[in-house]
VOPAGU-516968 format. One line per 2 residues: number of its first residue (from 1); their letters; for each residue y, z, x of N, C-alpha, C, O. Coordinates in steps of 0.05 Angstrom, whole numbers. Example, Ala and Ser with C-alpha at 12.3 -4.5 7.8 and 13.67 -1.06 7.14 Angstrom:
% VOPAGU-516968
1> as> -114/156/264/-90/156/246/-66/156/264/-66/169/285  -45/142/257/-21/143/273/1/157/258/23/161/268
//
This chain:
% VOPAGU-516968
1> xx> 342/-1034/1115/334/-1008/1123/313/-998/1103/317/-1006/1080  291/-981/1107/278/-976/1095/281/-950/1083/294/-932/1091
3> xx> 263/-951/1058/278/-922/1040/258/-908/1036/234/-912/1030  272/-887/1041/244/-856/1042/248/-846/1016/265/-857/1001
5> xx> 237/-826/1007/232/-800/988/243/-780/994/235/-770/1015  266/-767/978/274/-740/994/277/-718/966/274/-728/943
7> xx> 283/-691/968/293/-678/952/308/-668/948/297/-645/946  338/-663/942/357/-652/947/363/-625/937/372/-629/914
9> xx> 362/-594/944/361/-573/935/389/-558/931/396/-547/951  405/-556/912/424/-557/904/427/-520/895/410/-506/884
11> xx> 446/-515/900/455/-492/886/488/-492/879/507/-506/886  486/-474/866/514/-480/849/526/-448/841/521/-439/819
13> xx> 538/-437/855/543/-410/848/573/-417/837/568/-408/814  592/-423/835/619/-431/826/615/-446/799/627/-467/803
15> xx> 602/-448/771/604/-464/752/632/-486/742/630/-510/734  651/-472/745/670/-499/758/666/-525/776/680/-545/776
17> xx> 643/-521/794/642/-544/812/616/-560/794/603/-580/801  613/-546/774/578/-563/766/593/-592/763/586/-612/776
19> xx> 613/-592/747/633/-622/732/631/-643/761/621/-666/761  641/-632/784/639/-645/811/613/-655/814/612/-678/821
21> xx> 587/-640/812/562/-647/825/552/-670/815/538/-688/824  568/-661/782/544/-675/756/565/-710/761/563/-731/748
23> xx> 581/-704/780/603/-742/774/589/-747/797/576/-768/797  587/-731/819/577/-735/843/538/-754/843/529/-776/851
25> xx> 528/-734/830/503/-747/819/507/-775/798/491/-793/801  519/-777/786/530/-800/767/519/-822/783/498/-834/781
27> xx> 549/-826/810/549/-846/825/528/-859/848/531/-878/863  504/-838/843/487/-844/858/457/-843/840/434/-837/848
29> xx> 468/-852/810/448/-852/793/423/-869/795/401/-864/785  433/-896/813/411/-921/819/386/-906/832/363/-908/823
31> xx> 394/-891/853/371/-887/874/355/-859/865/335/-853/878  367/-838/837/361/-819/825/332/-824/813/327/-835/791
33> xx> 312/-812/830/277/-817/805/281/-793/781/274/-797/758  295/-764/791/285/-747/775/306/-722/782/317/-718/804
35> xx> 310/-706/760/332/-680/776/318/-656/750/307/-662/729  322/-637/758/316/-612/740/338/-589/750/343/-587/775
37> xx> 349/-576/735/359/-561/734/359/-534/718/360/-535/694  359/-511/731/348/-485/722/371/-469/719/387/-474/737
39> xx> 379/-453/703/398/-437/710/393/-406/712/385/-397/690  396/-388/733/392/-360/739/415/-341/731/434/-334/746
41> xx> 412/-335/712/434/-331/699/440/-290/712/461/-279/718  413/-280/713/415/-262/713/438/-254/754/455/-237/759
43> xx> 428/-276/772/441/-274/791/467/-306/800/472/-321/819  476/-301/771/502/-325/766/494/-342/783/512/-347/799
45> xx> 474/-353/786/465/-378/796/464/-414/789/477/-418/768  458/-431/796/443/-451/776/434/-474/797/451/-483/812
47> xx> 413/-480/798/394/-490/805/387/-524/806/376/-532/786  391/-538/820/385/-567/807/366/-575/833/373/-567/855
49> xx> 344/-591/830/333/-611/843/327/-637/840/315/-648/821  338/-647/866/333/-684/852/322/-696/873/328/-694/897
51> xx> 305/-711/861/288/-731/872/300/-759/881/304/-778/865  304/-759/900/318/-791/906/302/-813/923/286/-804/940
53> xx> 303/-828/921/290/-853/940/312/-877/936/321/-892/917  318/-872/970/339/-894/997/332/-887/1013/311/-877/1020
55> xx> 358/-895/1027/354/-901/1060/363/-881/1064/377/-866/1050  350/-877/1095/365/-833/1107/392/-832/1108/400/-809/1107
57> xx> 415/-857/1110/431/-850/1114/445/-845/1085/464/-830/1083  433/-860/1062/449/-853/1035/440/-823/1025/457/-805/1022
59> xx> 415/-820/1022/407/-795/1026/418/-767/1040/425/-747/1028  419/-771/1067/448/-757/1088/479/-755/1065/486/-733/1056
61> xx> 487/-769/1062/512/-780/1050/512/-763/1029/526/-743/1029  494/-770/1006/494/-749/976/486/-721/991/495/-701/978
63> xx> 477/-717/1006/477/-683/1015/508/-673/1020/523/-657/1010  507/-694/1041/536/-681/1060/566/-677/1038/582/-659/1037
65> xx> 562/-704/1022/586/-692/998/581/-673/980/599/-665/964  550/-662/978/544/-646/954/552/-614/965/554/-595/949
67> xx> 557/-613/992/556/-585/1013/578/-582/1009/586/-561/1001  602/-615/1016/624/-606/1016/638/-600/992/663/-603/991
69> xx> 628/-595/976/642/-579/945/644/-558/943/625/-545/951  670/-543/934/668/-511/941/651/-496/930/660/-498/907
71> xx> 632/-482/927/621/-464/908/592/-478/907/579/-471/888  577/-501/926/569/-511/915/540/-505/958/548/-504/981
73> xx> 516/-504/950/505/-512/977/482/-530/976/469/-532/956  477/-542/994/455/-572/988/438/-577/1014/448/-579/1036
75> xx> 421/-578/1010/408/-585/1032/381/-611/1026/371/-608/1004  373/-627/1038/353/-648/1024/334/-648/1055/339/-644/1079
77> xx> 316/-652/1043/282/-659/1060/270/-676/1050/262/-676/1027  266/-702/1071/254/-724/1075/220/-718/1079/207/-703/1093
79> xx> 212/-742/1054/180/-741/1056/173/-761/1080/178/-785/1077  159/-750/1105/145/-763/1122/122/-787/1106/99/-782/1098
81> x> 133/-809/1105/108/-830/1097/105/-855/1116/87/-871/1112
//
């Protein structure tokens, strides 16, 4: 299967769940190019974006478990190439 470019846009309002994201990201460290993370402190926020390159369905996969964390919302966009 062929592997695209995506970005995964992460928010994190619950700081208890960061420990979840950050094991969650761990296990999918191979296909990880890049992640940044900001924290908005002023609206108890925190911020992460990561750069991944796989296939749509592993990509799909690290979203869909990153959503299902409580406190936690994710959404990722595939680069058309």
């Amino acid at each position: 299967m062929e592997e695209k470019v995506a970005i995964i846009g992460i928010f994190i309002q619950d700081i208890e769940a960061a420990s979840k994201v950050n094991e969650l990201l761990h296990e999918y460290a191979d296909c990880i190019i890049g992640r940044i993370g900001i924290p908005y402190r002023e609206k108890s926020l925190n911020i992460i974006s990561v750069i991944i390159s796989a296939s749509p369905d592993k990509i799909s996969a690290l979203s869909g478990k990153l959503g299902r964390i409580k406190g936690i919302s994710a959404k990722a966009m595939q680069a058309k190439l």
